[in-house]
C-alpha positions as CSV (number, residue, x, y, z in Angstrom):
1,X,-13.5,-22.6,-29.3
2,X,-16.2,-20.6,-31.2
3,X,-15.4,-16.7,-32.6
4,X,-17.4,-14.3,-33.6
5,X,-16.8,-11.0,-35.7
6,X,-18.5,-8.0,-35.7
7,X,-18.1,-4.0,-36.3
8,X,-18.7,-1.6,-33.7
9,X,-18.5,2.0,-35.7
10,X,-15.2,1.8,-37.8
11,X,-13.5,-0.8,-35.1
12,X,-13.4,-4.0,-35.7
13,X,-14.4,-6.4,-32.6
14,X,-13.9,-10.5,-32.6
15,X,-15.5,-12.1,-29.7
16,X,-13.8,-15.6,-28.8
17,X,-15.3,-18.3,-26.4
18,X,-13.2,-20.8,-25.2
19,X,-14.1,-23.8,-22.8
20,X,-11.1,-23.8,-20.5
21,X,-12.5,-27.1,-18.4
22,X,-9.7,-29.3,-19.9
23,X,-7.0,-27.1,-20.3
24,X,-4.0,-28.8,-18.4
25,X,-2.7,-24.8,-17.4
26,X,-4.7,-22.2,-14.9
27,X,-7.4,-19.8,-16.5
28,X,-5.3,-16.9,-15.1
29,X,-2.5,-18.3,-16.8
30,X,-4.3,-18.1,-19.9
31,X,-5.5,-14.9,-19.2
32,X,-2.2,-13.1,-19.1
33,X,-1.2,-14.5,-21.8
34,X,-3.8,-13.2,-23.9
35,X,-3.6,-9.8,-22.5
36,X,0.4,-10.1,-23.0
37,X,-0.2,-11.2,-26.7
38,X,-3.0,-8.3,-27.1
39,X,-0.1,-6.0,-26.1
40,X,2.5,-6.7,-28.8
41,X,0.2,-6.9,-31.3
42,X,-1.3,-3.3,-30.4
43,X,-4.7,-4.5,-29.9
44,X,-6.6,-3.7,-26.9
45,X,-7.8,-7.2,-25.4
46,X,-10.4,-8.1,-22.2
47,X,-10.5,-11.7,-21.0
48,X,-13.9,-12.2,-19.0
49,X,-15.2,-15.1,-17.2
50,X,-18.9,-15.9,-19.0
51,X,-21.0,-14.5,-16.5
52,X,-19.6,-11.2,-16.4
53,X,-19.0,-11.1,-20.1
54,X,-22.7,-11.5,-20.2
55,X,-23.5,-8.3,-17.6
56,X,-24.9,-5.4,-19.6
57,X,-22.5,-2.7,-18.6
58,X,-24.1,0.6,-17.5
59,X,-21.7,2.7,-15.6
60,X,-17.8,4.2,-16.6
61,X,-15.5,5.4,-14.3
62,X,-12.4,7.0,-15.7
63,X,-9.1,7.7,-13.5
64,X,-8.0,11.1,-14.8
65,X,-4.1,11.8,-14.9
66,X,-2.5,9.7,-17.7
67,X,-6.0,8.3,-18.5
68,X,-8.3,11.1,-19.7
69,X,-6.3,13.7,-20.0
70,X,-2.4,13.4,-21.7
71,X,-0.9,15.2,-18.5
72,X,0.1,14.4,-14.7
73,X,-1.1,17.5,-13.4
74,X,0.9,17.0,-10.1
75,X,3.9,16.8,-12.4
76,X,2.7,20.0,-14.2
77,X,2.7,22.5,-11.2
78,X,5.3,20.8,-10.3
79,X,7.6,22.5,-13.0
80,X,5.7,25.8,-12.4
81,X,6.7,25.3,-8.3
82,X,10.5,24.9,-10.1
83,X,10.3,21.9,-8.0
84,X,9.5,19.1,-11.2
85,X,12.6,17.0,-11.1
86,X,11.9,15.9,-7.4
87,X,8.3,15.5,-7.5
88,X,8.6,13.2,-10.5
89,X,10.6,10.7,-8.6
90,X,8.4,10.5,-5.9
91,X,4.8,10.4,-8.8
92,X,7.2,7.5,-10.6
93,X,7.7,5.3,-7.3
94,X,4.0,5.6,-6.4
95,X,2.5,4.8,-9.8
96,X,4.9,1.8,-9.5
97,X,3.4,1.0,-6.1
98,X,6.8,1.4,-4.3
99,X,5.6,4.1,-1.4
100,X,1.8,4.4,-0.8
101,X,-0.1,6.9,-2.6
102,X,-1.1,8.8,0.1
103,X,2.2,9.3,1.4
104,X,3.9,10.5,-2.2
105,X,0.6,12.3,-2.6
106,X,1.4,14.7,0.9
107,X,4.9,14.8,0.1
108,X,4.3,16.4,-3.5
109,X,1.4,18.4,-2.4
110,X,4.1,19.8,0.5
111,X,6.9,20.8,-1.9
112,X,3.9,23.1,-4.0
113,X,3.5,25.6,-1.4
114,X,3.6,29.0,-2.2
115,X,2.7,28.5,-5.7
116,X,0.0,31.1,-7.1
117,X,-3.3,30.3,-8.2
118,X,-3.1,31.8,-11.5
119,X,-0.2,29.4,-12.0
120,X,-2.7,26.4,-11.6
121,X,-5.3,28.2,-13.6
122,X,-2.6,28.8,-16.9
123,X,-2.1,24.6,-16.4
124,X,-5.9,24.4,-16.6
125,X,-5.9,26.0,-19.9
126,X,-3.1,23.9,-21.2
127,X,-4.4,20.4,-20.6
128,X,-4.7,18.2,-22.9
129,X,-7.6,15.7,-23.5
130,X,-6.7,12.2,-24.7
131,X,-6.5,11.3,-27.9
132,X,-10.0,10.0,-28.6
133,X,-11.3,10.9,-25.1
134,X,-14.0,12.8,-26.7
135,X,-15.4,10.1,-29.0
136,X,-15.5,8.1,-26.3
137,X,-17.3,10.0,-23.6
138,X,-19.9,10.7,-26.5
139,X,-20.4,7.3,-27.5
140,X,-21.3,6.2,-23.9
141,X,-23.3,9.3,-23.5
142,X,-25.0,8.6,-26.7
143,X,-25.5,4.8,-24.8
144,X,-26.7,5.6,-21.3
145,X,-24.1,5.1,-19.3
146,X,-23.3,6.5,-16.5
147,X,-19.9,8.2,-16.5
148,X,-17.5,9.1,-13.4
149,X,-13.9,10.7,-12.8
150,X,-12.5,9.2,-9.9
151,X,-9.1,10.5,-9.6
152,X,-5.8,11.0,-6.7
153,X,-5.8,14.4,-8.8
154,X,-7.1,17.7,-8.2
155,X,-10.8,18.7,-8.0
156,X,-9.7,22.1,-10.2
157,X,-8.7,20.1,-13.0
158,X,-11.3,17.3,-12.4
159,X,-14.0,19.6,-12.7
160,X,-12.6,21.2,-15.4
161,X,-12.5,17.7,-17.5
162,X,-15.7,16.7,-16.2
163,X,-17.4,19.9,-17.7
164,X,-15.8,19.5,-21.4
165,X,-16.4,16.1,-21.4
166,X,-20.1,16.4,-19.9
167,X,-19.0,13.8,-17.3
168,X,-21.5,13.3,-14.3
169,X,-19.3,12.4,-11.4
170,X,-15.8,13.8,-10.0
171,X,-14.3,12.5,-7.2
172,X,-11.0,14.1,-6.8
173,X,-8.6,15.6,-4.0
174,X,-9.3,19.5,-3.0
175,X,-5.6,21.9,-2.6
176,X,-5.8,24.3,0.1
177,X,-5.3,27.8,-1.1
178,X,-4.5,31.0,1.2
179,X,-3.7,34.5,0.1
180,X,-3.6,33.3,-3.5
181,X,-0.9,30.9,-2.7
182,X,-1.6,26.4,-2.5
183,X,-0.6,26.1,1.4
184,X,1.1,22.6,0.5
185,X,-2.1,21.3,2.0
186,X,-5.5,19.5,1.0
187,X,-8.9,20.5,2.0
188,X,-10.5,17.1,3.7
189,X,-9.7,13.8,3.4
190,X,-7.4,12.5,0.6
191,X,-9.1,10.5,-2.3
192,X,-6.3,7.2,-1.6
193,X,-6.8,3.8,-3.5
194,X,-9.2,2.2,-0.8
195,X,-11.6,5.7,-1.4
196,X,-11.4,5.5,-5.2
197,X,-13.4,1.8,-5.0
198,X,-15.3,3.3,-1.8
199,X,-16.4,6.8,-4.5
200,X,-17.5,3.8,-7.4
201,X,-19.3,2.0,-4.5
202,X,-21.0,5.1,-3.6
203,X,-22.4,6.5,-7.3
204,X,-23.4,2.7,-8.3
205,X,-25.7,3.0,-5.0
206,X,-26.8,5.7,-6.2
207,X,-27.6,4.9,-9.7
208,X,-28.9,1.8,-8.2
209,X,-26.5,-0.3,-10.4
210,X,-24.2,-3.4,-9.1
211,X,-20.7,-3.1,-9.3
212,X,-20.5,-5.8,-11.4
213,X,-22.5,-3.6,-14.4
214,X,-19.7,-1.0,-13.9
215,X,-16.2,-0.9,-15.8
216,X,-13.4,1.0,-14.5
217,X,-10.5,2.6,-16.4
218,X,-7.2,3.6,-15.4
219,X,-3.1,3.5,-15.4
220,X,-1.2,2.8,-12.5
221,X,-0.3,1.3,-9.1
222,X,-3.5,3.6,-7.3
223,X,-6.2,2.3,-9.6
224,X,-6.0,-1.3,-8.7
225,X,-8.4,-1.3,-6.2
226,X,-10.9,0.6,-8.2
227,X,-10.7,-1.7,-11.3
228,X,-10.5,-4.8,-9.4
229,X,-13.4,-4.0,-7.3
230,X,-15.3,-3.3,-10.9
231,X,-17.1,-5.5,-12.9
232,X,-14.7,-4.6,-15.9
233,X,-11.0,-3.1,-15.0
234,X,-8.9,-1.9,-18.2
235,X,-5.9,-0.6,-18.3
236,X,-5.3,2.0,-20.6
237,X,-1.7,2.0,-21.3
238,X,-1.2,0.8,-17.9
239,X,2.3,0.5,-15.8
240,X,3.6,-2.7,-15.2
241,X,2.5,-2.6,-11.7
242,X,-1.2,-2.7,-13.1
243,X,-0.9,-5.3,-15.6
244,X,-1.9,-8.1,-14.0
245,X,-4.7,-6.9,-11.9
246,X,-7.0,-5.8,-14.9
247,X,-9.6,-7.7,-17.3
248,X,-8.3,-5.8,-20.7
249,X,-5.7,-3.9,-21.6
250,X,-5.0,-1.0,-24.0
251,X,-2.0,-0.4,-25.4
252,X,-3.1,2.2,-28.3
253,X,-2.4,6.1,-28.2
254,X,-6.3,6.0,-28.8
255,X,-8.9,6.3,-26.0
256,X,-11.7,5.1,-28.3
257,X,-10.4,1.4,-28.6
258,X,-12.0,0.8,-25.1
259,X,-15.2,1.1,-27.3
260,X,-13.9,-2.0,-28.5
261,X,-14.1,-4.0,-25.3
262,X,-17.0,-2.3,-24.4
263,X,-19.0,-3.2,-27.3
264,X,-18.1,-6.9,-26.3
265,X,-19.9,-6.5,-23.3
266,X,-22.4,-4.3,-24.7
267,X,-23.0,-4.2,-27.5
268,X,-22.2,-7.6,-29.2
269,X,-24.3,-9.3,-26.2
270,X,-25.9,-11.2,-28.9
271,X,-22.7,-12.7,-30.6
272,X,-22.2,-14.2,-27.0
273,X,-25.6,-15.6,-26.6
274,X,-25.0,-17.5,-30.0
275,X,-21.8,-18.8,-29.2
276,X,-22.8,-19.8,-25.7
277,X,-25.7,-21.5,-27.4
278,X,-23.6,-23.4,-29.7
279,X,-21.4,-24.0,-27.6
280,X,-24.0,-25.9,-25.0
């Protein structure tokens, strides 16, 4: 095994490469149990096979809810529909993957009806970025990348983020509104799992970069298509139903630790070309 440390602004990143041809146990096996002892140390941890640890990453796409912003917006107009306590069981069983998302998404959506615009615009105004959300956007801003929000949320909050943040894609699900009033109904298709990896195919077409330059970031049970279809899937303080689908994991109340992981594959290309080199 050969390490490496380095600094990436004030965190501190150690890059570890480890031959795994005579280990008598799996890689997977090894790889959730590095992510496992990442997690009770605090540390935010990606395990990455060589060649995609190697991939320059170019493109970020962000789930919203939980991830970039503090809230679960369906939960917030949810308590201003007076309607929270059974809308949460039904958010808590799909972000645990126990009904499918599109099904606890129309049910929710159903039990909002009647609730006034101006009630979803106060919400707006009260939501509440993620600690270190900011720093991060700039840093990959300041970097080049590519940036996305592709979220089972709402395109009035979406676009919202999107504009504090500077972010240059939203993807996001559309409420019906009448009279001043959410009908209980969307507006075109509903952004499911499936179209969250089908929205990252699209903008990486578009960008003209593979999927396997692009790094994914998100919480629960409806982001594991996205991240797995990535090149780089973290979890940021992800639900157990995630755990084991993602390359790194981030435990910390602190959005900028995915710097961290980033800067392995980014910035600290170098330290991997060494230790590849000493290692050969």
């Amino acid at each position: 095994m050969k390490t490496r440390a380095s600094a990436l602004g004030n965190l501190f990143v150690m890059v570890m490469l480890a031959d795994l041809s005579s280990a008598d146990v799996s890689a997977s096996w090894i790889k959730e149990e590095v992510k496992e002892a990442g997690v009770k140390l605090g540390l935010g941890v990606s395990v990455e096979k060589a060649e995609g640890f190697g991939k320059k990453k170019k493109l970020v796409a962000f789930d919203m809810d939980g991830t970039l912003i503090e809230n679960e917006t369906i939960d917030e107009l949810a308590r201003a529909a007076g309607v929270y306590e059974e809308v949460k069981r039904i958010t808590e069983a799909a972000m645990e993957g126990k009904i499918s998302f599109k099904k606890a998404l129309a049910k929710r959506v159903k039990l909002l009806r009647g609730l006034p615009i101006s009630e979803v615009e106060n919400i707006k105004r009260r939501l509440r970025l993620s600690p270190g959300a900011e720093d991060l956007i700039g840093e990959l801003k300041k970097a080049g990348f590519v940036t996305a929000i592709i979220t089972g949320g709402f395109d009035v909050f979406a676009n919202h983020v999107a504009e504090i943040l500077g972010i240059d894609y939203v993807y996001a699900n559309k409420l019906k509104v009448k009279d001043g009033r959410l009908t209980g109904e969307f507006e075109g298709v509903i952004v499911s799992p499936e179209d969250k990896l089908k929205a990252l195919m699209e903008i990486s077409a578009k960008e003209g970069i593979p999927l396997e330059e692009c790094v994914a970031i998100g919480d629960g049970a409806n982001d594991i298509r996205l991240l797995e279809g990535s090149g780089l899937g973290i979890g940021y303080k992800p639900k157990e139903a995630l755990k084991k689908h993602v390359d790194g994991v981030v435990k910390r109340l602190d959005l900028k630790t995915v710097l961290a992981l980033l800067g392995v594959s980014q910035a600290s290309n170098d330290v991997a070309r060494r230790l590849k080199s000493e290692a050969s």
